[in-house]
GUFIDO-375841 format. One record per residue (C-alpha): x, y, z; residue number from 0. Coordinates in Angstrom, 2 decimals. Example, Ala and Ser with C-alpha at 12.3 -4.5 7.8 and 13.67 -1.06 7.14 Angstrom:
BEGIN
SITE       xx       yy       zz  num
SITE    12.30    -4.50     7.80    0
SITE    13.67    -1.06     7.14    1
! end
This chain:
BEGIN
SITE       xx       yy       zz  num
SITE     0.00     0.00     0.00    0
SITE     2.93     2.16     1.13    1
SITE     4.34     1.81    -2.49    2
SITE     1.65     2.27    -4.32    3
SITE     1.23     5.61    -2.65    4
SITE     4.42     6.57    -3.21    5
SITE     4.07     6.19    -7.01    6
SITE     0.79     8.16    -6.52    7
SITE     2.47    11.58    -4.63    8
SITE     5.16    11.26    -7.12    9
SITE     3.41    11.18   -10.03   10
SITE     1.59    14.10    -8.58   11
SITE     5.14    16.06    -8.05   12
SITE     5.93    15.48   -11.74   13
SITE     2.36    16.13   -13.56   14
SITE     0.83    19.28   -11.63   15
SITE    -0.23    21.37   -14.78   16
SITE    -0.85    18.19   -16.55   17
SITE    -3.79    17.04   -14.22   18
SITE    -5.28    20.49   -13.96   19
SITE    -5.27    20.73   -17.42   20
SITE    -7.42    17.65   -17.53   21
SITE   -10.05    18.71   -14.42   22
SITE   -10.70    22.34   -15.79   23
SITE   -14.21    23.12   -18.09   24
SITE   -14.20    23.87   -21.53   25
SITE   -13.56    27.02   -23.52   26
SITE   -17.24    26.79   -24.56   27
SITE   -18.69    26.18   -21.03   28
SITE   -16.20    29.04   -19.65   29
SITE   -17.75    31.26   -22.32   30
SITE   -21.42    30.47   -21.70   31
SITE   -20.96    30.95   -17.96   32
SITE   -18.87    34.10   -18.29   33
SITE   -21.83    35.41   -20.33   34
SITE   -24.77    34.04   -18.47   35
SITE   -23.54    35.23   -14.68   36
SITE   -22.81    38.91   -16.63   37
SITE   -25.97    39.02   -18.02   38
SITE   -28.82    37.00   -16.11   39
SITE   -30.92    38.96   -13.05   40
SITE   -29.05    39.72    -9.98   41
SITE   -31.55    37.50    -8.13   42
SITE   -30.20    34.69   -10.18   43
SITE   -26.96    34.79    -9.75   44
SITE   -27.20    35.01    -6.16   45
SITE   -28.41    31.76    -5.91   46
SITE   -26.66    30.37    -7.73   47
SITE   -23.16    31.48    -6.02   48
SITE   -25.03    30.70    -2.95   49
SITE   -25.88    27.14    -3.68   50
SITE   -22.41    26.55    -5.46   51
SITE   -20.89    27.10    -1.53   52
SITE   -23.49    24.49    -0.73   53
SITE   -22.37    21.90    -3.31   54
SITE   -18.69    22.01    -2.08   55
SITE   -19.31    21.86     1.41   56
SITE   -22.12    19.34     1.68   57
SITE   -20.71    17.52    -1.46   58
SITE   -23.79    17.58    -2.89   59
SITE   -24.51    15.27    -6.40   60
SITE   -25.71    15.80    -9.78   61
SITE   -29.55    14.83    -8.31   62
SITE   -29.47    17.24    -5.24   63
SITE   -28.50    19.89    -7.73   64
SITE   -30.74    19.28   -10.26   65
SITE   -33.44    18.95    -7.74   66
SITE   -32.75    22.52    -5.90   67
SITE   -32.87    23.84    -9.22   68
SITE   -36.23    22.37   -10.29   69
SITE   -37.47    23.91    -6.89   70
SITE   -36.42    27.69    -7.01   71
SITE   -37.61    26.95   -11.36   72
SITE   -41.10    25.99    -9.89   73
SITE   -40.60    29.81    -8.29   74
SITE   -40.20    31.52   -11.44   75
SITE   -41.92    29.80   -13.90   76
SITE   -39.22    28.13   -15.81   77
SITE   -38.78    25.62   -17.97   78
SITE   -36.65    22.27   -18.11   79
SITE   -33.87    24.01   -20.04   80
SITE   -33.59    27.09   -17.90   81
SITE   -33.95    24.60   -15.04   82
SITE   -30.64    22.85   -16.58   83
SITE   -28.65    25.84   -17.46   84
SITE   -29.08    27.44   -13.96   85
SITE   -28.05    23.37   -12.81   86
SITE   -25.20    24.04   -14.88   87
SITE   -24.17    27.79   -13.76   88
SITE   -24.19    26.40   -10.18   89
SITE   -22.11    23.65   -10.98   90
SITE   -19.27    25.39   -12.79   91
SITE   -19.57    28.16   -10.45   92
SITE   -18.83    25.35    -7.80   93
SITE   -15.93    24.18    -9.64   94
SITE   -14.30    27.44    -9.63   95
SITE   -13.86    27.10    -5.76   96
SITE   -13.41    23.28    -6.38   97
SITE   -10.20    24.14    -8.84   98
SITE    -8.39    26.67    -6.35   99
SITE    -8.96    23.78    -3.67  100
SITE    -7.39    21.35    -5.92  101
SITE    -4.31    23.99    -6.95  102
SITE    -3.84    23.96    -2.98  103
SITE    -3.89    20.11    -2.33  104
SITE    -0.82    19.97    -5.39  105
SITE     0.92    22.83    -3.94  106
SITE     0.35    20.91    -0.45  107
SITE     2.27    17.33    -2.08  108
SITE     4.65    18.95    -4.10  109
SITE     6.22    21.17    -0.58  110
SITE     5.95    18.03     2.03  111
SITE     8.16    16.33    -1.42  112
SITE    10.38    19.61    -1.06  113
SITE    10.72    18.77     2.37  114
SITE    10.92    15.11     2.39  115
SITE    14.11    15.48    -0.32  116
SITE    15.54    18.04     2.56  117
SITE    15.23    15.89     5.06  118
SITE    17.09    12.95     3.33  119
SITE    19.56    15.18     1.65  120
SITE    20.72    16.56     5.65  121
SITE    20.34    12.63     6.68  122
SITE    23.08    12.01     4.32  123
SITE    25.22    14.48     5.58  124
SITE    25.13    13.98     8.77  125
SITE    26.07    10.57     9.00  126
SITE    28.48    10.90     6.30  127
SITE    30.36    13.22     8.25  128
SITE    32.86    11.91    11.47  129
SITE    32.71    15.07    12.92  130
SITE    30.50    18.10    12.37  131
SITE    30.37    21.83    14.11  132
SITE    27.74    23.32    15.51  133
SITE    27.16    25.81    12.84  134
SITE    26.20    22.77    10.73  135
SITE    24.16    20.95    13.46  136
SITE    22.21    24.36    13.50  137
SITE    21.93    24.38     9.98  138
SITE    20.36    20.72    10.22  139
SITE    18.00    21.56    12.72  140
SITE    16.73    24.16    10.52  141
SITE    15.22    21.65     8.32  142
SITE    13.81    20.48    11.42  143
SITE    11.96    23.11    12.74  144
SITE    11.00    24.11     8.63  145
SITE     9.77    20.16     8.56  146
SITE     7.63    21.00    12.13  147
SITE     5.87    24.21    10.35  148
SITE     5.06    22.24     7.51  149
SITE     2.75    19.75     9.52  150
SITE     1.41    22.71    11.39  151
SITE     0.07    23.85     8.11  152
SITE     2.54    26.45     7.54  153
SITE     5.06    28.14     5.20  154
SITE     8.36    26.51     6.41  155
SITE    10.38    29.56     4.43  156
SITE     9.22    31.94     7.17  157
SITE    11.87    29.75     9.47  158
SITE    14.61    31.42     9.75  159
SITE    18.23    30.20    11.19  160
SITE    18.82    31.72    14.39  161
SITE    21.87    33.84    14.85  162
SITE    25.30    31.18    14.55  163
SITE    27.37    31.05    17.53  164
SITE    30.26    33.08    18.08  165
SITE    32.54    30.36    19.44  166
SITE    32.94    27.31    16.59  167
SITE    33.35    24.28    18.43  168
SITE    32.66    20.36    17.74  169
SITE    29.31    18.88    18.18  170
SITE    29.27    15.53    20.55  171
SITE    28.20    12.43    19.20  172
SITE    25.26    12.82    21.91  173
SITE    24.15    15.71    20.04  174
SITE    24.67    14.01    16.50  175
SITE    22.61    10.64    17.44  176
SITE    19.61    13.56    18.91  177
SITE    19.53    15.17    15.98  178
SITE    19.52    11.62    13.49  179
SITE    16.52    10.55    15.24  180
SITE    14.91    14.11    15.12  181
SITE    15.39    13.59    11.52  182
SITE    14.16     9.85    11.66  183
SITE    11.01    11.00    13.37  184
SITE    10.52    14.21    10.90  185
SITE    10.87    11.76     7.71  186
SITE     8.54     9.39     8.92  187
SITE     6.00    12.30     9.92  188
SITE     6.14    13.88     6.25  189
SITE     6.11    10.16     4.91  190
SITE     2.67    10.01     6.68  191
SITE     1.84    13.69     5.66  192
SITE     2.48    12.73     1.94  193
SITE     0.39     9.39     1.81  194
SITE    -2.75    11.62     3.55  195
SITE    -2.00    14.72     0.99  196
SITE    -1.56    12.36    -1.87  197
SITE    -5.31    10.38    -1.31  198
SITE    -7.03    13.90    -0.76  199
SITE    -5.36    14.77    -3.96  200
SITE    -6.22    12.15    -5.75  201
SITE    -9.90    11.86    -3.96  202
SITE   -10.01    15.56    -5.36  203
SITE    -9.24    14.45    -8.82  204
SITE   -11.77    12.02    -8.79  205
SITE   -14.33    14.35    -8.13  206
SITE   -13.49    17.21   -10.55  207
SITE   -13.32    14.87   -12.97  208
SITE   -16.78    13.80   -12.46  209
SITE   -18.18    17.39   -12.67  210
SITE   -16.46    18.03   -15.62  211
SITE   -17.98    14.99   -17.37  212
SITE   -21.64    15.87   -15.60  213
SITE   -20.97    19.64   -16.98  214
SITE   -20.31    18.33   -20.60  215
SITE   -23.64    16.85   -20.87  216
SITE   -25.45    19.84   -19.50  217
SITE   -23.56    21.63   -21.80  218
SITE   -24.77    19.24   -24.96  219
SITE   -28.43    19.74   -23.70  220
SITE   -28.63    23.48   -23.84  221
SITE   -25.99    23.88   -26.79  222
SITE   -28.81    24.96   -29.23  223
SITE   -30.52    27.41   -26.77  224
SITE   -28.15    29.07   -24.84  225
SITE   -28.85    33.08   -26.15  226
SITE   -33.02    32.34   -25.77  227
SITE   -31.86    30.79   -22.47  228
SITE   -30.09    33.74   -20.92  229
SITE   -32.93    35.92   -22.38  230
SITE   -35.14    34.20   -20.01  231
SITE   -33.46    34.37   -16.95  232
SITE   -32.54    38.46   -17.08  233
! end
């Protein structure tokens, strides 16, 4: 299982614009929804932005969509196209949100990568080295403490080293063997990080993917229509 998620957050690392390429909506749904949500009553496209928060946060489907829709339709007299191209305005207005959440969740695999590489690259160091001095021992626990904000969820280039010593000296082997395990412990930790980061990606994916493909056929459906349709919603 281990492996198999370590192809997964690698291929990740190496195919970023590749796979948002793939989850983002066509340049003829872009255009129909840039000229829909400019044109169509205010009222409208309220609820629509409104109901596009619900769909990410409750996960809502295709159905629960379509069936909100039909409801606030019933309101206003529509019919089953408008019904389907205000279904489809929520849902790529939804996306939008669903794309920068995405663009976050890469950004998230490819820095815990960063760090992981870090990590091993000081690793190597350090026990390739008989003796180090505490000028590099600082610089190693650097990574560290960059490798701790990480998992707190924040920007490990805001860690800064703190002021070298005056006095150069050598570090014990006490001090070496603490800081190796530190290390040990931080790999492990972003191991773990990267195996969570890379299923939300790729749980993420999945989903986009799907309301691309459910966006296509809305698309098909109100291809012929779409000026008549925006009429009828101002």
């Amino acid at each position: 299982m281990k492996i198999i998620l370590t192809l997964l957050v690698c291929s990740f690392l190496f195919l970023p614009f590749a796979t948002t390429a793939q989850n983002e909506p066509s340049p003829e749904a872009e255009a129909f929804y840039k000229n829909a949500m400019a044109a169509i009553n205010a009222k409208h496209v309220k609820w629509i932005k409104t109901t596009a928060v619900e769909v990410n946060e409750k996960k809502l489907s295709e159905a629960d969509v379509m069936t909100r829709a039909k409801s606030y339709g019933a309101l206003g007299n529509m019919n089953s196209q408008d019904i389907e191209a205000i279904a489809f305005l929520v849902l790529m207005q939804a996306s939008k949100s669903a794309q920068e959440d995405l663009k976050a969740i890469m950004a998230n695999v490819k820095s815990v990568n960063e760090q992981k590489a870090k990590l091993r690259n000081a690793m190597n160091k350090i026990n390739s080295s008989r003796s180090i001095s505490n000028r590099q021992l600082d610089s190693f626990s650097l990574v560290i403490n960059q490798t701790n904000a990480l998992q707190k969820r924040n920007n490990p280039d805001t860690v800064k080293l703190a002021k070298p010593a005056s006095v150069r000296r050598t570090v014990t082997k006490k001090e070496i063997d603490a800081t190796v395990e530190k290390m040990k412990s931080s790999l492990d930790s972003m191991s773990e990080m990267g195996e969570m980061e890379s299923l939300r990606l790729q749980s993420a994916m999945d989903r986009m993917s799907k309301a691309m493909s459910i966006l296509s056929n809305l698309l098909k459906k109100i291809h012929d229509t779409q000026q008549s349709i925006i009429q009828n919603l101002k």
